[in-house]
N, C-alpha and C positions, 0 to 999 in steps of 0.2 A: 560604722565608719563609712565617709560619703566616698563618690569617684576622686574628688578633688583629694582630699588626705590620703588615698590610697595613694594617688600619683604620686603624690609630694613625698610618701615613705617609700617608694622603689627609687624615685630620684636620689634621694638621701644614701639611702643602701651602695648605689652606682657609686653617687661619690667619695663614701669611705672604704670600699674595696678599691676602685680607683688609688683614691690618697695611698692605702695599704701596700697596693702592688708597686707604689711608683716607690714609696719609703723602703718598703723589706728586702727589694730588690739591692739597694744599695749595703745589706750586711752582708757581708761572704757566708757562702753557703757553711765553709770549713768550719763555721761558729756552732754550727747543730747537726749534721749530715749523720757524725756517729751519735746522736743522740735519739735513744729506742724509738722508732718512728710512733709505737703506739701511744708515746706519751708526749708527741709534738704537738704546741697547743694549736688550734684551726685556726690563728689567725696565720699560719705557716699555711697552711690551704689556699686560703684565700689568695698567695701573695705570687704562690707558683699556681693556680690556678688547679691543685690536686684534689685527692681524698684524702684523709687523713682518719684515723680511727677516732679522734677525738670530737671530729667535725659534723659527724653522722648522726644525725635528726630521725629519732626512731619513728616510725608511722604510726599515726594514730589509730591504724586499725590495719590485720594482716594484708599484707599484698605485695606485687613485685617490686613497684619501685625504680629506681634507676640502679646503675652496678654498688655493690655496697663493697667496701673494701675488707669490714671485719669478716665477712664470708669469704672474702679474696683469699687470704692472708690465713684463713684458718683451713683451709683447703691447701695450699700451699705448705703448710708445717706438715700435712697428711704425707706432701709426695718428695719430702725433702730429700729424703735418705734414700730415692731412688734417682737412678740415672735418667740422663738429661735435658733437656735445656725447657724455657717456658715460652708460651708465645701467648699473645694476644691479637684478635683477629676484631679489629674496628675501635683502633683505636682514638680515633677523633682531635682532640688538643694533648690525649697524654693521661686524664685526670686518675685515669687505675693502674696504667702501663707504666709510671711514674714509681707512683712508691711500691707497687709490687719490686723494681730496680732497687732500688732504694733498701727494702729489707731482704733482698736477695743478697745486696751488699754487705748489710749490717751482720746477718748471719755468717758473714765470711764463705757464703757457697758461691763453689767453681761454677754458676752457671750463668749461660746468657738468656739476655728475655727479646723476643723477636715480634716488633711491631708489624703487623699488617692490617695495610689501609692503602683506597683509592688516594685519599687525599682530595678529592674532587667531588663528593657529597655521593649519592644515588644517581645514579644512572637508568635508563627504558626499564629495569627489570624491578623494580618497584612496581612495576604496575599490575606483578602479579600481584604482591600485595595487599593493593588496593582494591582486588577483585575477590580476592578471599575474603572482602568483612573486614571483622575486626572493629573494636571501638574507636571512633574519629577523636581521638582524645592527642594525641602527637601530630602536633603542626611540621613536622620534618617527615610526615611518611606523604614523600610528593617526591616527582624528578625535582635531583639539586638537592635535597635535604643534604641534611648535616653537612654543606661544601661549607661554615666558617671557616676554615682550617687550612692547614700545611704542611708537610714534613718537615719546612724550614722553623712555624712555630716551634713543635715538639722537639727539635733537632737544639734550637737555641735554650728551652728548657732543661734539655739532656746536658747541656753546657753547663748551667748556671747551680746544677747538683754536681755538676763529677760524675758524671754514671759512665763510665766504659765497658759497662755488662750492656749495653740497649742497644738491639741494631733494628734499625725502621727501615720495611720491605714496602715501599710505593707502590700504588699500581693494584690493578685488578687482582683478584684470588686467583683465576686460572690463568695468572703468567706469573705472579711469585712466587705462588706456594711449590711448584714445580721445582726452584729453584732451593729449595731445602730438600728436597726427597731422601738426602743420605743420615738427617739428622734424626733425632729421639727426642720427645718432648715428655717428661712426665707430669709437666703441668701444662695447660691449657684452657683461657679463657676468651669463651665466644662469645660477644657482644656484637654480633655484625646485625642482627634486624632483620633481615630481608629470608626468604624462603631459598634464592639459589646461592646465597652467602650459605647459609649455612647448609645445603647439600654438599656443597664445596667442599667447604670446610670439614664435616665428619668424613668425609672420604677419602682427602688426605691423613688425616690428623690417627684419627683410629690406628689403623695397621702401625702405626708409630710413637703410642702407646704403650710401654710395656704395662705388664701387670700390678697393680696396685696404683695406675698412674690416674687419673682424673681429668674429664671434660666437664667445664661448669658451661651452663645455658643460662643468659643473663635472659632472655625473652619467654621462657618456656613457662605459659602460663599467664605470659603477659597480655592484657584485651588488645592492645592495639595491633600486638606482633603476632596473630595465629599463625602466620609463613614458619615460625619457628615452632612449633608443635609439629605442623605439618611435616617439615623436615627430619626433625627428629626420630619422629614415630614412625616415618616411613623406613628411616636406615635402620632402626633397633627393632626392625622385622625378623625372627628367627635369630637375633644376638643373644647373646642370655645376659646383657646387660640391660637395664630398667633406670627409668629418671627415678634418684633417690632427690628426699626434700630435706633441702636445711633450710634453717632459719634463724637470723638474728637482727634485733631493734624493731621487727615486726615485721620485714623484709622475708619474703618467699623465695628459694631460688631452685634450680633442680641441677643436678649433674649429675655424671653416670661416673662407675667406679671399674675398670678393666678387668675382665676376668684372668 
């Protein structure tokens, strides 16, 4: 396949998720919301711009990948029947933060799921990052990466599901997370990138943790994120918790289990 037919099939691609998002948009969500998320076809992905279990393209050979939702979600069934609430830490437009709501809903559990994000892409402290190494493979590890976004997108997608479980925390890690300190999280999914996201993050999050509750690390292991190993391995110095490995569609992920 030459440059020219490749263009031609990404233009093509734009235009029918385009078509998709502007058409699907207009069925009310009430037509499918309780309908098992794991069996929503992906053109439902496409249209709110989510994960869906159905949508996920296994890899062609083992590795991290981006956040997969079937590890989400089966990690999730782990800490159901424990007390409370879930958070997600980088969330971006929503695409995991979304239907993790979604079958938090469907299961009928009392919990809320807690968006945290700048909203504003990467800020100076990427650059430790970029001083660690790391595979130059992710064109968003620079100041400003990942700013597409908004709490007003994600906010107006939270609309267009009905999720009254999702409250989105704007703003830096060390002026939100501050602002839950009273709460329990028995699930937890860090997808933040950066080395002082996730020192952050395990330092709030842990001590509020109970037991049998779960941290997943979407980076840990990832070539481009080593900030995320670093962090990790630094805090679970002297813990008797350890990265355990799952795996599913050929997707690597690691997360630690509470003692």
């Amino acid at each position: 396949m030459n440059v020219t037919e490749t263009s031609v099939g990404s233009s093509m691609r734009r235009v029918v998720k385009h078509t998709a998002q502007r058409l699907g948009k207009q069925v009310p969500a009430a037509l499918y919301i309780n309908h098992p998320l794991r069996r929503w076809p992906r053109v439902l992905g496409v249209i709110h711009e989510i994960a869906v279990p159905r949508g996920v393209k296994p890899l062609r050979q083992l590795g991290s990948g981006v956040a997969n939702i079937n590890i989400i979600l089966e990690l999730m069934d782990r800490t159901a029947h424990l007390p409370g609430d879930v958070a997600e830490c980088g969330v971006f437009r929503g695409a995991t933060l979304l239907p993790m709501a979604v079958y938090l809903r469907q299961r009928g559990l009392a919990k809320q799921i807690v968006g945290f994000d700048s909203f504003a892409g990467f800020g100076e402290a990427i650059k430790i990052d970029i001083h660690l190494g790391g595979a130059d493979t992710d064109a968003c590890r620079k100041v400003g990466g990942f700013s597409g976004t908004s709490a007003e997108v994600v906010w107006s997608k939270v609309g267009r599901l009905n999720l009254p479980n999702v409250e989105l925390a704007p703003g830096l890690f060390s002026e939100t997370l501050p602002r839950y300190d009273r709460r329990v999280f028995c699930f937890v999914h860090l997808d933040c990138d950066m080395y002082t996201s996730y020192k952050e993050c395990l330092e709030f999050f842990y001590p509020r943790v109970p037991p049998g509750g779960i941290i997943l690390f979407d980076e840990y292991n990832d070539p481009p994120w080593p900030g995320c190993n670093k962090a990790v391995d630094e805090f679970l110095i002297g813990k008797a918790e350890k990265p355990v490995r799952i795996t599913s569609d050929n997707y690597e992920k690691y997360y630690i289990l509470k003692k």
